[in-house]
N, C-alpha and C positions, 0 to 999 in steps of 0.2 A: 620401407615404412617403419621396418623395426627400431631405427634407432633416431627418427628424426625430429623426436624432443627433446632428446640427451645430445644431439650434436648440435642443435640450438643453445646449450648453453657449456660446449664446449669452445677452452680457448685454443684457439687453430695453430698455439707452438704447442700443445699437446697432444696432436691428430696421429690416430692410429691407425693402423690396416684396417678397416672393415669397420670404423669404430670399438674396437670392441674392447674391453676393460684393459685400462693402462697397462698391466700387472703380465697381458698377455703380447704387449709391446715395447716392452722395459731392453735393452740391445743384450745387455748380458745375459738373459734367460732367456733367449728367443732361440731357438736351431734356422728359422729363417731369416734372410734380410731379402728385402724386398726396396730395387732401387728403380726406380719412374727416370726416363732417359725423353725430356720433350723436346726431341729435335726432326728438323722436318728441313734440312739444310739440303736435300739434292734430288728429291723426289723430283718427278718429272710431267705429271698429273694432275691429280686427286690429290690437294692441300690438306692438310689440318691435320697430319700425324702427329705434330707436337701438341696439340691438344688432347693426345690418346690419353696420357697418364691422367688427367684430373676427371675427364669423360669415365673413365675406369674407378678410379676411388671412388668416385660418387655413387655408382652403382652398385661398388662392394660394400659401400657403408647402409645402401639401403636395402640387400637380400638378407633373407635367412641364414643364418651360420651354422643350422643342423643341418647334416649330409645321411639323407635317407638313404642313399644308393648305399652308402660304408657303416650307415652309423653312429657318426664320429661326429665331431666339432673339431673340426682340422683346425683353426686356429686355436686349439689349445699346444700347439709343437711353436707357436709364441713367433709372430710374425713382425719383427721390426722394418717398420716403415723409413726406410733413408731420405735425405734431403735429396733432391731430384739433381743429376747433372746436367748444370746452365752451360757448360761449355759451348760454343754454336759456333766460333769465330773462322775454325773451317773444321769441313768435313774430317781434317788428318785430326787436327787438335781435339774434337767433339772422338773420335777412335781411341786416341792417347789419354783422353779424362776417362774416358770408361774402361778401358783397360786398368787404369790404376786406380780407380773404387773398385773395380772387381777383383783385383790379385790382393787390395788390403783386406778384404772382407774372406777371400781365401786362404791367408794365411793365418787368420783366425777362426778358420775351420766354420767357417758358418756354410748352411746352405744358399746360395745365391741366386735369387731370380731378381728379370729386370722386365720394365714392360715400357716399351715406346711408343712412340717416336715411331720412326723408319727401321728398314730393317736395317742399314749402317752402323746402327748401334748394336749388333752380334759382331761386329771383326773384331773388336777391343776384346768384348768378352769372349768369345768364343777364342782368343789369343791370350789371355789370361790362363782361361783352364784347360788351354794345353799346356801352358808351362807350366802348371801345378800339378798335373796326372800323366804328363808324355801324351803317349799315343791315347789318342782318344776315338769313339765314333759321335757326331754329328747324326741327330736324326733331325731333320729339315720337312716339315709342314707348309705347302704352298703351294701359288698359282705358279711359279714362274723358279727358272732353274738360278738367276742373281749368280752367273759363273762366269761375268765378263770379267777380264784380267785389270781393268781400268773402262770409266765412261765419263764422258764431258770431264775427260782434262785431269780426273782421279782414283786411284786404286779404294779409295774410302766413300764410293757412288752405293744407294744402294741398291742399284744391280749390281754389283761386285760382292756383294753380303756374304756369298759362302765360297768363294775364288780362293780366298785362302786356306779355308776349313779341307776344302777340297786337295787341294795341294798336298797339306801336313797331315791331313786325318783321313780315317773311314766316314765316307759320307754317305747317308742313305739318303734320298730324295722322296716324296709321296705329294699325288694328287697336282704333278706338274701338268700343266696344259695349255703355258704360251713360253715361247724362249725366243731367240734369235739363231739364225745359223751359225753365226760367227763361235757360239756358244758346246755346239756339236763338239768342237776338237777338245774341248776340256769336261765333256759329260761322261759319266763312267755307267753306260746304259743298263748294262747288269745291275746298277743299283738304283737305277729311275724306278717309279710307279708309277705310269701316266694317268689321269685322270678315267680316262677312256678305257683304261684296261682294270684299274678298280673296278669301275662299276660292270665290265663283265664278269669279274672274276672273283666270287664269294671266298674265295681263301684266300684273299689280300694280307689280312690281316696277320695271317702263320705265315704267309713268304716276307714280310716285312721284317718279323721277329727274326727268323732267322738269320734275316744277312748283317742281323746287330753285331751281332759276335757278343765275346764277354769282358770288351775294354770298358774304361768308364762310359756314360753318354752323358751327352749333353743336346736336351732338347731345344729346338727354335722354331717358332711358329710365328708364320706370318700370316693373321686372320683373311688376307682372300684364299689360304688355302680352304676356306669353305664356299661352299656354293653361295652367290649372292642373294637366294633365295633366304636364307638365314642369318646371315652378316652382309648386309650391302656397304653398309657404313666402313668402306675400307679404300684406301687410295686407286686398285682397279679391279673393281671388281669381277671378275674373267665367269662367263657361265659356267656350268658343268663341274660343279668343287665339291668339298667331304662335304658327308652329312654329319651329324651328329653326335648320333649313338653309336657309332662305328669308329670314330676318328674317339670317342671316349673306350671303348672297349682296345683300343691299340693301345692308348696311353694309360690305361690299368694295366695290361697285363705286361708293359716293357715299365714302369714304375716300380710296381711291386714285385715284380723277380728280376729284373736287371740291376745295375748299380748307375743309379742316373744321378749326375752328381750338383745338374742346376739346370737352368730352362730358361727362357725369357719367350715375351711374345711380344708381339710388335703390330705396326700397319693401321690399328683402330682409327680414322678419320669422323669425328664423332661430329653428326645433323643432330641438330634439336627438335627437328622435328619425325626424327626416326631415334629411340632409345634402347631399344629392342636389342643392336648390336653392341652397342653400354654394358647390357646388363649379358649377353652372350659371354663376353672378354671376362667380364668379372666373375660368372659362374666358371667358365673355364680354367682360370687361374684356381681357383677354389677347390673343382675337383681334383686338378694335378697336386694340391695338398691333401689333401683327402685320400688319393692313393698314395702317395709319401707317410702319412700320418697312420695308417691300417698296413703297412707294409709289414 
């Protein structure tokens, strides 16, 4: 509600992150880019992930932009908003466009986050900055472990989402609680966090940390990794997923003393008549600035 007289008489080729004063979305003074990926080309489900991206700005242009937890106004680290990639013609092509806005936006040293779409839209990126940093770790937020080598006919399904990540990088896993067998010969269980075993095991959060190591990371969140109790609005949403306060207390403290070098989130399937999980994606994005900004 903050800003929705002033985005009334804003003209939409001048649309910023969160609405918030041009000056803080200008590309050359911004340390973030922020690219919306609305593609929804292979899901298998739960439709409307390419309506995540706009279900999401909407939401970020109507919260508050003071961050009580830190203090801060993270969107003053200047958050340019990129034109969204249309690519969609196939899953390889929609891979290969993303890939190559994320390595241009890397070699300009920007910090990169992306929000989709499916999660399909992490193999470009998450291909990207491994070739910018090498070896990297993957920390993976979800329902489902997405480590088929190929599904319906392509290696760019997004159950195949982190098959490659898996392969080249250190991949940590958290709050997994549906996969398939076939999936088994390529999971590296030492670095699972099953849903079931978080919620036994109050020191989740320190066995997480550690198995980061100290490569770069790069985070990927795919919103049913929360319990459908709090984000329903997502392509499946599986019972028994993070809360919170908890999955935010992980991402402060591998933020601010790791070196995470981008992030994207993904999966939003946005009801109109449920907004709730709108405005969850969009605080979430916000605070993963927020501990970026107070780091």
């Amino acid at each position: 509600m903050r800003n929705s007289f002033k985005l009334a008489f804003l003209n939409i080729d001048m649309r910023t992150y969160a609405g918030v004063e041009e000056e803080y979305g200008e590309y050359n003074s911004s340390k973030v880019v922020l690219i919306p990926v609305p593609y929804d080309g292979t899901s298998t489900w739960g439709k409307g992930a390419d309506m995540g991206p706009e279900a999401f700005l909407e939401a970020s242009e109507n919260m508050e932009i003071y961050d009580i937890e830190t203090n801060s106004e993270p969107y003053k680290l200047g958050v340019y908003l990129d034109e969204p990639v249309s690519e969609d013609s196939s899953p390889e092509a929609m891979t290969h466009a993303v890939y190559a806005r994320v390595k241009k936006y890397l070699n300009e040293d920007k910090f990169v986050t992306l929000f989709g779409g499916e999660h399909s839209i992490s193999i470009g990126s998450i291909r990207a900055f491994g070739e910018k940093y090498g070896d990297i770790t993957v920390l993976q937020l979800d329902a489902h472990t997405d480590l088929r080598p190929s599904y319906h006919g392509t290696p760019y399904n997004h159950a195949c989402a982190v098959f490659e990540a898996n392969q080249k990088h250190h991949l940590i896993q958290v709050g997994i609680r549906s996969m398939d067998t076939e999936e088994l010969q390529y999971m590296k269980k030492e670095n699972v966090f099953f849903a079931q075993q978080i919620h036994n095991n109050p020191g989740w959060i320190e066995e997480v940390y550690n198995k980061l190591g100290d490569k770069p990371i790069y985070i990927t969140i795919d919103l049913d990794g929360f319990d459908p109790s709090i984000c329903p609005s997502t392509g499946t949403p599986e019972p028994g997923g993070l809360e919170w306060y908890p999955t935010l207390r992980l991402l402060q403290k591998v933020i601010q003393t790791k070196n995470v070098v981008g992030f994207d989130i993904v999966e939003l399937a946005p009801n109109p008549l449920e907004r709730s999980s709108d405005f969850l994606a969009a605080k979430l994005y916000y605070k993963m600035l927020a501990y970026l900004y107070t780091k």
